[in-house]
C-alpha positions in Angstrom: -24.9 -18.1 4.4 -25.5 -21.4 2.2 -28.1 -22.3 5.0 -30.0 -19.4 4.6 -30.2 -18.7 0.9 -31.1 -22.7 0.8 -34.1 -21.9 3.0 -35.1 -18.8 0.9 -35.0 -20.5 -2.3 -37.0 -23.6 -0.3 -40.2 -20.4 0.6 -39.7 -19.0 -3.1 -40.7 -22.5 -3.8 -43.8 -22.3 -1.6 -45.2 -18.7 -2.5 -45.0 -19.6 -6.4 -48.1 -21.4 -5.5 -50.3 -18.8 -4.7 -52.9 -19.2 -1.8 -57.0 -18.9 -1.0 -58.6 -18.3 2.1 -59.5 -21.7 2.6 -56.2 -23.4 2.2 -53.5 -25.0 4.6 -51.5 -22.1 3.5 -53.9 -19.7 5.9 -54.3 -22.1 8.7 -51.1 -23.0 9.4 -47.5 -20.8 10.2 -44.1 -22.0 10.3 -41.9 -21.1 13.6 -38.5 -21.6 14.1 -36.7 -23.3 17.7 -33.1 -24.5 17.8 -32.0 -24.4 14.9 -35.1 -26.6 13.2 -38.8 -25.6 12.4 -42.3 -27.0 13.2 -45.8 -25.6 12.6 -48.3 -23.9 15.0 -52.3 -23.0 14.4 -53.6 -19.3 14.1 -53.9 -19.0 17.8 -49.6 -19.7 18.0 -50.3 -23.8 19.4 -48.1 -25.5 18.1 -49.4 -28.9 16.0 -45.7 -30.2 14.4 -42.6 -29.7 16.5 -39.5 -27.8 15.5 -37.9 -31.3 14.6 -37.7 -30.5 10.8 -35.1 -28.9 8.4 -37.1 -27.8 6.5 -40.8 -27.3 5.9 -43.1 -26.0 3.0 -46.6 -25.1 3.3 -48.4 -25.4 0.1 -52.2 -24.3 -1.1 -53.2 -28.4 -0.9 -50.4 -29.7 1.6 -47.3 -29.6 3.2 -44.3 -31.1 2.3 -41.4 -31.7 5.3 -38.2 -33.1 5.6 -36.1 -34.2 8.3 -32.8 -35.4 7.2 -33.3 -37.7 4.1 -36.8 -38.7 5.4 -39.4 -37.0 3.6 -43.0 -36.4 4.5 -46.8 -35.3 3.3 -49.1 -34.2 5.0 -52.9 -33.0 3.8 -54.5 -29.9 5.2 -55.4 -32.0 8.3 -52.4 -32.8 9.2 -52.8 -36.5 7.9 -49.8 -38.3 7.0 -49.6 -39.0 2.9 -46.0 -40.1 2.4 -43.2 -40.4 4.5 -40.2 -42.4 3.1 -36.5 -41.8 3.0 -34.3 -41.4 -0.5 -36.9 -39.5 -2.7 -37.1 -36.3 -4.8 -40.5 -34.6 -4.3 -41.6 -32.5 -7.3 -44.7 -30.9 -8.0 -46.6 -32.1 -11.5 -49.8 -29.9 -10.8 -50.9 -27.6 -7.9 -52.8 -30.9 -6.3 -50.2 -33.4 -8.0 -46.9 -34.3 -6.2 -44.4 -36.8 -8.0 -42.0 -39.1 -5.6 -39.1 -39.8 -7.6 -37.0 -42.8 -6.1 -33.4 -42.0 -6.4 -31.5 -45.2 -6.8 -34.2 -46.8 -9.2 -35.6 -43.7 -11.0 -38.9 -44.9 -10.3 -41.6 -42.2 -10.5 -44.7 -42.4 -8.6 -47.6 -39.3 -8.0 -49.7 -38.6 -5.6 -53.1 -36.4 -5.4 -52.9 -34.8 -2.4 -57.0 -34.1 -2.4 -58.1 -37.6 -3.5 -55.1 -39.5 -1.3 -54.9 -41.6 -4.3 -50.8 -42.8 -5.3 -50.1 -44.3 -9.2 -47.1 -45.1 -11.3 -46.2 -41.9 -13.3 -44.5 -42.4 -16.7 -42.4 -39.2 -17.5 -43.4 -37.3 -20.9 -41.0 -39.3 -23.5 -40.3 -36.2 -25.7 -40.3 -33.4 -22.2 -38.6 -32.9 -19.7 -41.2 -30.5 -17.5 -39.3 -28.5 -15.3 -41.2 -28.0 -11.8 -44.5 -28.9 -13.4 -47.7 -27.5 -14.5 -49.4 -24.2 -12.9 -52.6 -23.1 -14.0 -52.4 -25.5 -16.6 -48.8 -24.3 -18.4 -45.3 -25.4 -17.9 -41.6 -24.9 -18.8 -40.1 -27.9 -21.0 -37.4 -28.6 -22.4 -37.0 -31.3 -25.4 -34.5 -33.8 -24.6 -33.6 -34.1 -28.6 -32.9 -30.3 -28.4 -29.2 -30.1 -28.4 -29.3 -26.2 -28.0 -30.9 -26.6 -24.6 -33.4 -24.0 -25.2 -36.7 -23.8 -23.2 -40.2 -23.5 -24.2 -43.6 -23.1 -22.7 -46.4 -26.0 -24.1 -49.8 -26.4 -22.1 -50.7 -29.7 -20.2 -52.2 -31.2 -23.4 -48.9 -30.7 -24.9 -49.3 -27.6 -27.2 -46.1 -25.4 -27.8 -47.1 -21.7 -27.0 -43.4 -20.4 -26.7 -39.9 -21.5 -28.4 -36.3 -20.6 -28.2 -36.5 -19.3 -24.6 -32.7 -19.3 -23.2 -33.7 -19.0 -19.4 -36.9 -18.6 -17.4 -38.4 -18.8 -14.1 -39.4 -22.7 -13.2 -43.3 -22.0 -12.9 -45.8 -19.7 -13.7 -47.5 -17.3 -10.9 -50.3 -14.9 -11.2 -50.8 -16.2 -14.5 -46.8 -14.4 -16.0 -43.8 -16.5 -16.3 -40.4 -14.4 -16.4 -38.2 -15.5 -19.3 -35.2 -14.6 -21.2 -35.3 -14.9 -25.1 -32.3 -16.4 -27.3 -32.6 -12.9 -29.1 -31.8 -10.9 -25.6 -35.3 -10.1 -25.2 -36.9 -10.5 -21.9 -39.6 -9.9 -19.5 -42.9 -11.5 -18.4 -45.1 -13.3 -20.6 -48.8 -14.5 -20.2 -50.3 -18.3 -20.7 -50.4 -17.4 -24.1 -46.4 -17.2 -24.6 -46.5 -13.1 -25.3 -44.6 -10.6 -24.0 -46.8 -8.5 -22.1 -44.0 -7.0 -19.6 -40.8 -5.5 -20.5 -38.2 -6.3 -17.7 -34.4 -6.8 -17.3 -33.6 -9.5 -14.8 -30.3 -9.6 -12.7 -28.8 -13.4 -12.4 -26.6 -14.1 -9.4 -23.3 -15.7 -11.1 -23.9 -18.1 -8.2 -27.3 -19.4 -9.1 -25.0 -20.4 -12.7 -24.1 -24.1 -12.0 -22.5 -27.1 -14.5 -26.1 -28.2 -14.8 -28.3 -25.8 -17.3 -31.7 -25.3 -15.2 -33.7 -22.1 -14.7 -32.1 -19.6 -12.5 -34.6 -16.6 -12.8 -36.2 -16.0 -9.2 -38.5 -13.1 -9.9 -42.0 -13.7 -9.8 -45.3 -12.2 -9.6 -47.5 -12.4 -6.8 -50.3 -11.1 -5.6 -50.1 -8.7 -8.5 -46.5 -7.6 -7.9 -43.0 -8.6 -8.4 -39.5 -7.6 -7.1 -36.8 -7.5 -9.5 -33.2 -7.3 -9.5 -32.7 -6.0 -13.4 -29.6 -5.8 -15.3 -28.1 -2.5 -13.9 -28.2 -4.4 -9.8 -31.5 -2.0 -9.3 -34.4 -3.3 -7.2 -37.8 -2.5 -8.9 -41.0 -3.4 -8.4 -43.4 -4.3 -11.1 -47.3 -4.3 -11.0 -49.4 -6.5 -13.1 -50.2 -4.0 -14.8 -46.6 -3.4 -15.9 -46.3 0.0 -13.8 -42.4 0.3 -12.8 -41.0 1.7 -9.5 -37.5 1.8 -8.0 -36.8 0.8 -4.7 -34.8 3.3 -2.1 -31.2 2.5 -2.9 -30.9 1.4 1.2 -33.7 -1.3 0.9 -32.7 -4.5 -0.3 -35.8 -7.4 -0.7 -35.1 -10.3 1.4 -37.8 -12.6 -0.1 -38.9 -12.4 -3.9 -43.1 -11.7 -3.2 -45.8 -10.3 -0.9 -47.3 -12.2 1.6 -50.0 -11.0 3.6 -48.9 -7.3 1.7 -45.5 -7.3 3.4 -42.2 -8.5 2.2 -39.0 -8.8 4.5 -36.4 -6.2 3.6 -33.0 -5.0 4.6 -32.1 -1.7 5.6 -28.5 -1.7 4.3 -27.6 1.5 7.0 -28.4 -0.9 9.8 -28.3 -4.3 8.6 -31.3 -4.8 10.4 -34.5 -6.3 8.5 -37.7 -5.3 8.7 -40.6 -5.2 6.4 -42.1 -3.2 3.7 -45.7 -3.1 2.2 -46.2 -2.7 -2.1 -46.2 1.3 -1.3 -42.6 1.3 0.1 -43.9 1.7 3.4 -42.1 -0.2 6.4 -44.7 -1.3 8.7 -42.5 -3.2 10.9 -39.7 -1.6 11.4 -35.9 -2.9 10.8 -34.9 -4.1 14.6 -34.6 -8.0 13.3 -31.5 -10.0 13.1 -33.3 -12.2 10.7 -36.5 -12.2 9.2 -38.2 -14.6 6.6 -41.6 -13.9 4.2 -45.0 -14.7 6.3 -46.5 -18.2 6.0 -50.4 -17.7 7.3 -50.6 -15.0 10.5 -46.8 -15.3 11.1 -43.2 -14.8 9.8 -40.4 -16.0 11.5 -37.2 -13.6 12.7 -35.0 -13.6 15.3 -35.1 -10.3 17.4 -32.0 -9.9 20.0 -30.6 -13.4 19.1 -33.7 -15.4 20.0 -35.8 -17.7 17.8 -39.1 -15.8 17.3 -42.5 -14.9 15.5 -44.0 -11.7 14.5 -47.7 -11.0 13.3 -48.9 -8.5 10.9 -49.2 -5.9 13.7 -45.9 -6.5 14.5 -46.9 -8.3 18.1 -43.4 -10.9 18.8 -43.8 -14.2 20.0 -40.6 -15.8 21.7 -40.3 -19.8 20.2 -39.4 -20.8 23.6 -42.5 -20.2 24.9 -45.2 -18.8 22.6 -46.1 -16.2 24.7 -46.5 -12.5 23.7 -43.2 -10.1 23.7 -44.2 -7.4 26.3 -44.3 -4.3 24.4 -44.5 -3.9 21.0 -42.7 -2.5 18.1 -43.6 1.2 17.2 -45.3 0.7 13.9 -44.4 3.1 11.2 -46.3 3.3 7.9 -44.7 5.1 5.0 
């Protein structure tokens, strides 16, 4: 169960990043084989093999690792980085910082320009999971109360005495909790333009104080867990609507306008489109959010891929399921 909340939190981390047409984040799909995962093309060859633990394909690169070893790689595949006992973090959508563990030392790389220099952390911030769309969460290492707040990458404070948040912005909101109780999504401009109650699992509450919201917009929606253990979804627009009490979400955003769900009567996962609609219907054993053309599942025990149709693709061999799964659009 660890294993696979790890590995959701580890795709959260790749759809708060938001994706064009153009991007390695179209071109490329992550499959699943034995246990490890690899990366195949649009037309299901497969370019990395499932020799990783985990893998995260980003607007500008992709980001592996393989036991302590990890790697970066551009949109062509190219190797960037690849070196064993580093933290990767991203600074900006382009920007990733490698963060030495035993010595502290912080170097950044542009993924576009290939170009790696010594990065001297922000003496007065500590930036949380860095800058998106030119905003990020800090907090002030002076600040005793350990409250968060929102400055812009030249440094100006838009938004004090936030007690928890989401780590990055997305679509442009940022979900945050106030110190006065308040909460809900606010804009690049620190104000409240959203009104929202947000669940926190007492799980995600460690020794360490660090944000712990998950919900985040994308692609103009958001699914939310609020206060009363509902799931709603929001629009950008701040329209409201409550799941059916038998779906659960099993990702936190839209991809390619389906998210994986859980039918709690089954316990079988399926997934749903922003109109409530199950597309492809709940016969998995597992499913995961789509990266590009496919999502990984596992239908009747076996490592697999499923497209937008809902065509499956065993991992063992790539080839197409025979027969397909009797869409159903709600």
């Amino acid at each position: 169960m660890k294993k696979q909340l790890y590995l959701f939190i580890c795709f959260v981390f790749l759809c708060s990043f938001g994706c064009s047409e153009d991007s390695c984040s179209e071109d490329y799909s992550v499959f699943k084989k034995g246990g490890l995962y690899g990366i195949i093309s649009k037309d299901r060859t497969v370019v990395m093999q499932a020799n990783y633990n985990y893998i995260s394909i980003n607007s500008n690169s992709i980001i592996c690792s393989k036991g302590r070893v990890k790697e970066i790689y551009n949109p062509s595949l190219k190797l960037l980085f690849s070196n064993s006992g580093v933290n990767l973090k991203f600074y900006t959508e382009d920007t990733i910082l490698i963060k030495e563990s035993m010595t502290g030392k912080t170097q950044a790389l542009n993924v576009v320009t290939e170009k790696l220099r010594d990065f001297e952390e922000n003496k007065k911030y500590n930036i949380e999971e860095g800058y998106r769309e030119n905003v990020g969460l800090v907090w002030e290492k002076s600040n005793d109360k350990f409250l968060y707040s929102i400055v812009n990458i030249k440094g100006k404070v838009l938004l004090t005495d936030i007690e928890q948040a989401h780590s990055v912005y997305s679509n442009g909101l940022l979900a945050v909790i106030m110190s006065d109780g308040k909460s809900g999504f606010v804009d690049k401009n620190g104000k409240m333009v959203i009104e929202a109650s947000f669940y926190i699992e007492p799980s995600d509450i460690g020794p360490r104080k660090e944000p712990v919201i998950r919900y985040f917009f994308k692609d103009d929606y958001a699914l939310v867990k609020n206060s009363n253990k509902k799931w709603v979804q929001y629009t950008i627009n701040g329209e409201m609507k409550v799941l059916p009490d038998y779906i659960k979400p099993a990702a936190y955003c839209y991809e390619n306008s389906l998210v994986p769900v859980l039918n709690t009567k089954t316990m079988k996962y399926g997934y749903m489109n922003p109109k409530f609609g199950i597309e492809i219907p709940c016969e998995f054993d597992e499913a995961r959010e789509f990266s590009g053309l496919y999502a990984v599942v596992k239908y009747k025990n076996e490592d697999a891929i499923v497209d937008r149709e809902g065509n499956i693709y065993f991992s063992e061999n790539m080839t197409v399921h025979k027969g397909r799964l009797t869409v159903s659009k709600g």
